[in-house]
Structures are given as C-alpha cells and as structure tokens.
C-alpha positions in Angstrom: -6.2 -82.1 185.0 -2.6 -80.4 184.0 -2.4 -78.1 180.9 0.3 -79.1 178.8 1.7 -75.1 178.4 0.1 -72.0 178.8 -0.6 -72.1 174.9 -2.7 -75.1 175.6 -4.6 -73.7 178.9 -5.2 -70.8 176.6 -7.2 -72.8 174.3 -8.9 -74.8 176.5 -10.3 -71.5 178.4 -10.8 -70.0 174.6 -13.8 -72.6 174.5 -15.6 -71.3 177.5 -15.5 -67.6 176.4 -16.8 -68.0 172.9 -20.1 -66.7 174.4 -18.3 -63.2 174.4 -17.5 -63.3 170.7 -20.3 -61.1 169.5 -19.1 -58.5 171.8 -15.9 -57.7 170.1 -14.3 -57.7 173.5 -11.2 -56.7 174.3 -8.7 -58.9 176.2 -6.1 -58.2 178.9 -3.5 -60.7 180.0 -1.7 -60.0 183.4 2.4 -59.7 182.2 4.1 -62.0 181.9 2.9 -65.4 182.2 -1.1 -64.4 181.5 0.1 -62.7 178.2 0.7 -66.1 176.3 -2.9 -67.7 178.0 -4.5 -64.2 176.8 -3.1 -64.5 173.4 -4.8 -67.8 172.8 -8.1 -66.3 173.8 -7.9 -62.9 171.8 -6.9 -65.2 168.3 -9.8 -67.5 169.1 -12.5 -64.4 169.8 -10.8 -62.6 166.9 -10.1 -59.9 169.2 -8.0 -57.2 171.0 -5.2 -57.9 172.9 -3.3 -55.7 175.3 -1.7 -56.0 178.8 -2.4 -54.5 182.0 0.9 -54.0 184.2 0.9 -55.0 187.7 3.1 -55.5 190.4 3.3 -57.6 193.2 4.5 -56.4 196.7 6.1 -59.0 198.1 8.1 -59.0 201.8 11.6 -57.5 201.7 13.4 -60.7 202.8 10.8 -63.0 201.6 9.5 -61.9 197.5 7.3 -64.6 196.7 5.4 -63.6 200.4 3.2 -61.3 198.6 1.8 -58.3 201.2 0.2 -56.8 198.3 0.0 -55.4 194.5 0.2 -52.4 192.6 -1.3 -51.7 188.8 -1.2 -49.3 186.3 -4.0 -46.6 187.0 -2.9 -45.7 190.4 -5.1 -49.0 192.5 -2.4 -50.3 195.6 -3.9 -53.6 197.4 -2.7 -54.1 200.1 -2.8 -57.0 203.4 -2.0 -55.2 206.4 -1.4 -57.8 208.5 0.9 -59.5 206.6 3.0 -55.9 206.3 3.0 -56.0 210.3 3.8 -59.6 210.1 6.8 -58.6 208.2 7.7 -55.8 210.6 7.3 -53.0 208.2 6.7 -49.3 209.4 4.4 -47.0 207.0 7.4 -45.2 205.8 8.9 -48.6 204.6 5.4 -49.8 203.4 5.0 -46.4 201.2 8.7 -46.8 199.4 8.0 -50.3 198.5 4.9 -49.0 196.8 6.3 -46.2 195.3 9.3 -48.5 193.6 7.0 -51.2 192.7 5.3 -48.3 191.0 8.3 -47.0 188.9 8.7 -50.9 188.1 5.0 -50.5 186.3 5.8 -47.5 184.7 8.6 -48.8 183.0 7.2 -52.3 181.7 4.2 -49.9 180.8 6.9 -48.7 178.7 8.1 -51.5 177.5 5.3 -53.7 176.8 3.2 -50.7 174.5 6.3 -48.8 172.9 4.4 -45.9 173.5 0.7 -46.8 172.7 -2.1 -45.3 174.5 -4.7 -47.2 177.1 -6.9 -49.0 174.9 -10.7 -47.9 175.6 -12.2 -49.8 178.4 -15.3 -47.8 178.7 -18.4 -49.1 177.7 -16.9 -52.5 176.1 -16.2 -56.4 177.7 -13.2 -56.6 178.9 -11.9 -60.1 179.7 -9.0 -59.9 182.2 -6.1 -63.4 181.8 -4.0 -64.7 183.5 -2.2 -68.4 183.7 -4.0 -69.1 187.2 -5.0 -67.6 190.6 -3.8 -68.6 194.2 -4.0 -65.9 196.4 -5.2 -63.0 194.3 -3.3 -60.2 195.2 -2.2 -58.7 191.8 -5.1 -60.1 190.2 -7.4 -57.9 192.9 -4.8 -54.7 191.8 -5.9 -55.4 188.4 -9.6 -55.5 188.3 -9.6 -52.5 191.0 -7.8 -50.2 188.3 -9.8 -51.7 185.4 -13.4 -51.5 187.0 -12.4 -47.8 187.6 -12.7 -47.1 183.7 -16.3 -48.1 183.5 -16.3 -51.2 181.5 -19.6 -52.5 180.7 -19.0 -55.8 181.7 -15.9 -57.1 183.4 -14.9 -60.7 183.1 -11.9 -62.7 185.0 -10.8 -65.5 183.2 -8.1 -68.2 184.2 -7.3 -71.9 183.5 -7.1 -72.9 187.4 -8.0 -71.3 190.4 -8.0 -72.1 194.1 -11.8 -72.3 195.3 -11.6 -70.5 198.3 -11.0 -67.1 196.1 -14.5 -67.3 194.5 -16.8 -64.9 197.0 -14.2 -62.5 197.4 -13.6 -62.0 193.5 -17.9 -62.4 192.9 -17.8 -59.3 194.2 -15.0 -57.5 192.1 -16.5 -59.2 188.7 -19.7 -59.6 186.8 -18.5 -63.1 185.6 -15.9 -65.8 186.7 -14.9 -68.3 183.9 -12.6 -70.9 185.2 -11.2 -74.5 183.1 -11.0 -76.1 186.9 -11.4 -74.9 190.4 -9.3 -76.8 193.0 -9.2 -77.2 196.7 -5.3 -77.9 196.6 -4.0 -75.5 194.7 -0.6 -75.9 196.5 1.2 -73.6 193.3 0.2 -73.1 189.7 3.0 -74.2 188.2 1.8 -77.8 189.6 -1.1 -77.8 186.8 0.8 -77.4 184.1 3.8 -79.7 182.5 5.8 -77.0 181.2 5.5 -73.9 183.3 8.9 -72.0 181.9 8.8 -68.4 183.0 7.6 -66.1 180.3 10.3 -63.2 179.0 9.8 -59.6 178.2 10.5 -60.4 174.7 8.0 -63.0 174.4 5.1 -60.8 175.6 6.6 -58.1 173.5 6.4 -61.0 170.8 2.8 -61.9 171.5 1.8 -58.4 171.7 3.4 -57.2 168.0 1.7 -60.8 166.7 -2.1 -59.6 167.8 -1.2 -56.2 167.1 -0.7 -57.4 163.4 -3.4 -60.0 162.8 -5.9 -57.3 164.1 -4.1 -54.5 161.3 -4.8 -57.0 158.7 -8.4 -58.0 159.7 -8.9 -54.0 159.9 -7.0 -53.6 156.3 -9.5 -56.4 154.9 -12.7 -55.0 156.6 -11.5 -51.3 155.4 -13.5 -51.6 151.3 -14.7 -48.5 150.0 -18.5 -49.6 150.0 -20.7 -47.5 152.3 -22.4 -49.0 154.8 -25.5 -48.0 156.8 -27.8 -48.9 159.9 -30.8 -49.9 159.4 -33.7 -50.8 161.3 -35.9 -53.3 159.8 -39.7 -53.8 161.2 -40.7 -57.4 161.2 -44.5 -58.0 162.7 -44.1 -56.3 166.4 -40.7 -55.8 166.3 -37.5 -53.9 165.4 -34.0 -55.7 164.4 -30.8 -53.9 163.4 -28.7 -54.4 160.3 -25.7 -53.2 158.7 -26.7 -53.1 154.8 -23.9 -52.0 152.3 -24.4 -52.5 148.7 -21.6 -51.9 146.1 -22.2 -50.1 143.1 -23.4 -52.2 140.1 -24.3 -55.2 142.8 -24.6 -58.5 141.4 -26.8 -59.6 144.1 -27.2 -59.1 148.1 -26.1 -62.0 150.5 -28.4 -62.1 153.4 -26.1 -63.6 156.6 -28.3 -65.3 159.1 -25.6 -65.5 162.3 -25.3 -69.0 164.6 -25.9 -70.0 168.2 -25.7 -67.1 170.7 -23.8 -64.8 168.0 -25.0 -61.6 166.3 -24.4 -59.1 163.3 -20.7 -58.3 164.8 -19.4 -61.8 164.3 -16.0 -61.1 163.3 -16.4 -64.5 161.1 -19.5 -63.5 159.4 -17.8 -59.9 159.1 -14.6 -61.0 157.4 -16.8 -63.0 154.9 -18.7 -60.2 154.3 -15.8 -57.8 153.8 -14.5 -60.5 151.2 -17.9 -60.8 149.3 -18.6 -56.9 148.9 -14.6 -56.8 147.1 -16.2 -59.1 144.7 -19.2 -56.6 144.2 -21.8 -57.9 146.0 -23.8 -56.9 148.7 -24.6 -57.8 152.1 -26.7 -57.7 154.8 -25.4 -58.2 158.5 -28.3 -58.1 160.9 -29.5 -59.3 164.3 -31.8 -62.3 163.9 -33.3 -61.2 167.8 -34.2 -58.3 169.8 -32.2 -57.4 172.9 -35.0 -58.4 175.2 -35.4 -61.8 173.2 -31.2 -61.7 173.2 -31.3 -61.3 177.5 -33.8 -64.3 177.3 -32.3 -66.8 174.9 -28.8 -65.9 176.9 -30.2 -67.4 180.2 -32.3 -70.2 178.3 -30.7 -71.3 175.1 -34.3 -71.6 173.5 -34.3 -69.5 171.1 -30.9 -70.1 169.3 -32.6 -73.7 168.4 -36.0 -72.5 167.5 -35.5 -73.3 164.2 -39.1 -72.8 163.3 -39.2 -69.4 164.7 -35.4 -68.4 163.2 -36.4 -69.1 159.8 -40.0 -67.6 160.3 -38.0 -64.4 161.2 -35.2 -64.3 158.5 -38.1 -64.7 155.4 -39.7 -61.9 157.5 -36.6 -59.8 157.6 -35.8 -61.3 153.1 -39.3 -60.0 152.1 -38.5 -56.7 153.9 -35.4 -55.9 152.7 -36.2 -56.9 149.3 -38.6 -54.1 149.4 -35.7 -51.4 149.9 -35.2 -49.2 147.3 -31.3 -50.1 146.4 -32.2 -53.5 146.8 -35.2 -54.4 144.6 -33.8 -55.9 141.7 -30.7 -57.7 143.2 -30.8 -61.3 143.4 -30.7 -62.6 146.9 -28.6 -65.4 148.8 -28.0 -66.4 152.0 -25.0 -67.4 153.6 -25.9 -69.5 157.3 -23.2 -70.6 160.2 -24.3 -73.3 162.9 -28.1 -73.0 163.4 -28.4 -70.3 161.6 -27.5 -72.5 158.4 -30.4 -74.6 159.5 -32.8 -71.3 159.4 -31.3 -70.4 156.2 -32.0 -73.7 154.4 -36.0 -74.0 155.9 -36.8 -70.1 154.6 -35.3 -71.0 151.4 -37.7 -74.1 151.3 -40.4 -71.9 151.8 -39.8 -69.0 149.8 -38.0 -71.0 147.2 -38.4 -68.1 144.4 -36.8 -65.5 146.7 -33.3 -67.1 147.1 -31.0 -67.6 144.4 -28.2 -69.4 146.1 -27.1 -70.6 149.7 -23.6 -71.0 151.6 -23.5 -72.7 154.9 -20.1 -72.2 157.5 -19.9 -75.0 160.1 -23.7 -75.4 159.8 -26.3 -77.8 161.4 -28.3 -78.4 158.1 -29.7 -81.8 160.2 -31.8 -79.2 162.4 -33.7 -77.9 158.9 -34.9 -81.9 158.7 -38.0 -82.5 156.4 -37.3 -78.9 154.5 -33.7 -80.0 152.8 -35.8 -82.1 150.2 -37.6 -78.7 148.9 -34.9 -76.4 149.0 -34.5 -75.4 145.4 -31.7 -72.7 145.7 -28.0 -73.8 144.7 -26.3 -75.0 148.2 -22.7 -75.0 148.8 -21.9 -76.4 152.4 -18.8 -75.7 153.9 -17.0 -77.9 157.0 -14.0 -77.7 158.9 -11.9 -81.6 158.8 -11.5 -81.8 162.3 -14.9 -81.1 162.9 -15.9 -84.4 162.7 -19.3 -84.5 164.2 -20.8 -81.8 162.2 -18.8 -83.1 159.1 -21.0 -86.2 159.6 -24.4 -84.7 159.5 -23.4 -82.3 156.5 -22.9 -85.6 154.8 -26.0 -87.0 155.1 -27.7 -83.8 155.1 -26.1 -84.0 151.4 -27.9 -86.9 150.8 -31.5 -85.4 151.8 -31.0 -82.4 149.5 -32.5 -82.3 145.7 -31.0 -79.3 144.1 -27.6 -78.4 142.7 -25.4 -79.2 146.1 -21.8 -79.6 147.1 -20.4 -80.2 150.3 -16.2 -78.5 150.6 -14.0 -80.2 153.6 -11.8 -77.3 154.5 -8.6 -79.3 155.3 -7.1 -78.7 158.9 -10.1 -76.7 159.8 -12.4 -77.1 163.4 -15.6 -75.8 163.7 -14.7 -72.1 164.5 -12.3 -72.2 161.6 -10.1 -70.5 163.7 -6.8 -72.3 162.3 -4.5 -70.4 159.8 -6.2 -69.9 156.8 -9.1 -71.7 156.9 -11.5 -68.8 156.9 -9.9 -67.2 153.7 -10.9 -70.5 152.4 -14.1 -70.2 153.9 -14.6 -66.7 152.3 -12.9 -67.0 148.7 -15.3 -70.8 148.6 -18.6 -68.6 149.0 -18.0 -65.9 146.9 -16.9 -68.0 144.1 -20.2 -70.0 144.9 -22.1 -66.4 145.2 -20.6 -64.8 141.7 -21.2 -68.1 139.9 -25.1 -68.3 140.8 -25.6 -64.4 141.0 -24.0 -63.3 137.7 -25.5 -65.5 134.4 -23.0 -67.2 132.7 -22.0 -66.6 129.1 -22.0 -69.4 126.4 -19.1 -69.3 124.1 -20.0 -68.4 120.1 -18.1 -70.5 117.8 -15.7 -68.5 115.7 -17.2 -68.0 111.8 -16.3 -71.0 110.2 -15.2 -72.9 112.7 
C-alpha cells in the first residue's frame, strides 16, 4: 500500500481512531510533516489540534544519522553508541543538545504565536506523525508528553517499521498503525507525493483548526443553562446533560451510536442548533462505565438493540417525570444503532414520542418494530454512504407513519464533509419545530 499524500494517510488513519471520538481528545502532530496527517485526524474527531516541537540530533557530518532527539519539556533521547560511533566527546554531545534546543524554542515560537501548552493532564492525547523508522524523535516526544500525566496516551502513524513495536508498547497505552512493514527502507517510499512540509503550511494548518474549533465553540456557546444530572434506571445510574430553554416547545431525547457517548461532538453540535430554536435536549450516556469497559472489549452491547431501547424508554419515562420537563412534548433524535434503539422504544411507548430524527442510522437493526412506530420519522443519510443509504430505503418501505427519508448530498457516514452537518442539524430542527409546535390554519379574511 502507498498513501497518495499525507492528506490522504491522514484520513485513512482518521478511520481507525474514531473509537477515541467520545473522548474529546486532543491531537498532536510531530512538526512538520506529522502536522498535515494530524490535521486530517483532529477534523475527522472534531477535535483539538496542536503541535509538539521536537528535534532530532543527527551526526555532525552526517544529519539524517540521527544519534538522538530533543522535545519541548526538557526530554533528550539519546543512542550512545551511535555518539561514540561518531567520535563525539560529552562536551561536543552537550552543545549539540543545547542548540538543537534553542532550535525548539524558537519553532515553539513560531508554530503557537505565543499560545500556551494546551492541557495534557487527565485527557487522550493522540500523538501523529507521517510514519516511524527508527523512533528517535518520536521516543523525545512521548517521553516529554507522558510527563504531563495524560490519561491515556496514544501513538498514531500511517506506516511503521515492525521491529519498533515492543520498544514503543512500553512508552504508550495504544499503538494504532494503517500498515506495519518489515521493509520500511524510508517513509517517503509509502507515499506518492512526499514534498517536504513548510513552516507556513503547519502555521497554515494550525490557524485552520484553531478556527473551525472557535466556531464550533461560538455555536455550542447559547445562553441556555445546562445541568448534570443523574438519572436512576432499575439498578443503575447514567449521566446526562439536560438544558431546557425557556418557553420549550418540546425536549429532544439524543440516544448516541456505536461505541460513542453524551460528548459526541456531532450529537453536541445538533443539539447546540436545536436549543437556538427553543427546544430542549437531553444528552446522556445510554451505559454505565463498567458496562462502557465491557462493551469496549466486546462490542456486544452497542448492538443489543433489545437492551438499548429497553434502557432509553427507561431513561424517557424518567425524565419525563422531571419537574421542568413534564409537560414538554418529547422526540428523539438517533445516530447509527442508536437510531435503531430510538425507532423500537418509540414502537413501544408510541404515546410518549412525538417525533423522531435519525443521523446515519441503522433503522434495519429495529426490524419487526418499524411497522408500529407511530411517531413522525425523518431519516437522514449521507450520499456517499451508500450501504446504509440502502437499508434506510427499504427501512422506508417497512415504516407506516408520516416518514421521509433526506440524502444529504456529498455527505459519508460521519458527515464529516463541509457542511453536511449544518444540514444535518437545520433538517431536524425544522423536522422537531414542525411536529412539536401545532400549526395554525389560516382564517379567511371577512368576505372573502
């Protein structure tokens, strides 16, 4: 396999990391040639990007003979044999370091225009770059990073030589590679077009992220409080973010899809958009950690359709019992399985749900319960998804209420594609208002 560019290795890894989404991680791409692979990631996780600097040591009359690596936080690999091999004495050894250190001061500099460290602590972090052969920088990296506590660190390249994986098991708690080889011979042999990367273009990348993340925060910044709740369903406990906007014309209940949770940044930016058309919603966690840890290493749960939609009328008949919610018509808006859970509780509490909306959803796994789903259903499919497009079709077919299946042109399952989730999000509020507020009849004018 070769990778077309780094844009297009970017994507390809983007696939194998979507597992991560739900953490909100943040991303860090190795400058330069990392940052355009890291890019691709961070836009399809709807994420954080930044860069961590680091230099590589490489022999005085030999540069590409790497003896070592040095990265911003103060962490210095370095092989000594290969210095001896070179002939260097420890005075030479420490004045390479030290201006291979000034260089990551000042592309520290350079690349974040005076921005602090983003916060490492506590979150994913998912460390890129275009490919791994010997490791030396990448070691210098994850040294510095795993230094500032993350909860879980992740390295993350398109193509790596084979014989690196013990020693980097140990640095990591996860390796995520597009293809290992035993022949690595140089990166730039995997990929067609492997043009060096500029400061300007990482700059470039950088200012891009920088500025898709301001506007996701702008559209995700409403005025409508929002709270934690927990919300007891038979023996356990699940956790919600509930906000409801004053004079509500209904509450949207989202039931999340495969391996995801409440922090989608999908589900979120829907939300965001439904509560600036005055209605509320309810973001919640369809398992419990423990049954999360389980369904992680098993993938059970996540198609447990019986079970998901058991738990999300539990969690409906709960929160319809809150206070600022009684009243308020309810909806649901499903993506992936958790459509399919959406459209089997609606079956069975049909005088609970007032309308439906279902994002990329798997409406074939609800089978025998489309025919007695009596709640308005607006399903909503990307055009290049062209497997799930086909079983929203005839899941179309199965259905007996008001129905109508949107094609959201240029759009793949993730809806990741410029766009398409404004689409996505303008479609199901529009299908929301419509059902949750009653219409008015027009009164012919006296004499008319």
């Amino acid at each position: 396999m070769r990778f077309r560019d780094r844009e297009d290795a970017g994507r390809q890894l983007a696939r194998l990391l979507t597992k991560f989404e739900s953490d909100n991680p943040l991303v860090l791409g190795l400058p330069r040639g990392g940052v355009p692979v890291a890019a691709e990631v961070a836009h399809a996780l709807g994420c954080e990007l930044d860069v961590w600097v680091v230099r590589k040591i490489g022999a005085p009359e030999q540069a590409e003979f790497a003896l070592g690596a040095v990265a911003e936080g103060g962490v210095v690999t370095l092989d000594e044999n290969s210095a001896r091999w070179a002939g260097l004495t420890t005075p030479e050894i420490r004045a390479l370091t030290q201006r291979k250190f000034a260089e990551v001061d000042e592309r520290v500099r350079k690349f974040r225009d005076g921005r602090p460290l983003p916060k490492i602590e506590g979150r994913t972090v998912i460390v890129v770059d275009d490919g791994i052969a010997t490791g030396r920088t990448m070691q210098a990296a994850l040294g510095a990073i795993r230094q500032r506590r993350p909860q879980r660190l992740v390295l993350a390249v398109p193509i790596a030589d084979v014989r690196i994986k013990p020693e980097f098991a140990e640095l990591v708690d996860e390796i995520v590679v597009v293809q290992w080889t035993d022949h690595l011979m140089a990166i730039g042999h995997w990929y067609e077009d492997f043009e060096q990367t500029s400061d300007d273009e990482v700059i470039s990348l950088l200012e891009r992220s920088r500025a898709r993340q301001a506007g996701e925060v702008r559209a995700g910044a409403d005025p409508n409080p929002s709270r934690e709740i927990d919300i007891d369903v038979e023996d356990v406990t699940l956790t919600g973010t509930l906000s409801i906007p004053p004079g509500a014309a209904g509450l949207v209940i989202f039931a999340h899809g495969s391996g995801s949770s409440r922090f989608s940044p999908r589900n979120r930016f829907v939300a965001t958009r439904l509560r600036s058309q005055g209605m509320g919603t309810l973001l919640f966690d369809l398992l419990t950690p423990l049954e999360e840890l389980e369904d992680a290493q098993t993938a059970e749960l996540r198609f447990d359709i019986g079970f998901l939609a058991t738990r999300l009328g539990q969690v409906t008949l709960a929160i319809a019992a809150e206070p600022d919610v009684r009243g308020l018509k309810l909806g649901y808006f499903g993506a992936s399985t958790g459509a399919a859970a959406a459209l089997v509780a609606a079956a069975q509490q049909p005088e609970l749900i007032t309308a439906i909306v279902s994002r990329g959803g798997r409406p074939d796994l609800a089978e025998g319960a489309l025919p007695q789903v009596r709640a308005p259903t607006l399903l909503l499919v990307g055009e290049r998804d062209l497997e799930v497009l086909e079983l929203n079709l005839k899941a179309l077919e199965d259905l007996r209420c008001e129905k109508e299946l949107a094609v959201i042109s240029g759009a793949t399952h993730l809806f990741e594609e410029s766009g398409t989730l404004e689409q996505v999000a303008e479609r199901a509020a529009d299908w929301f208002e419509r059902h949750f507020v009653p219409r008015l009849y027009e009164v012919p004018a006296p004499g008319a």
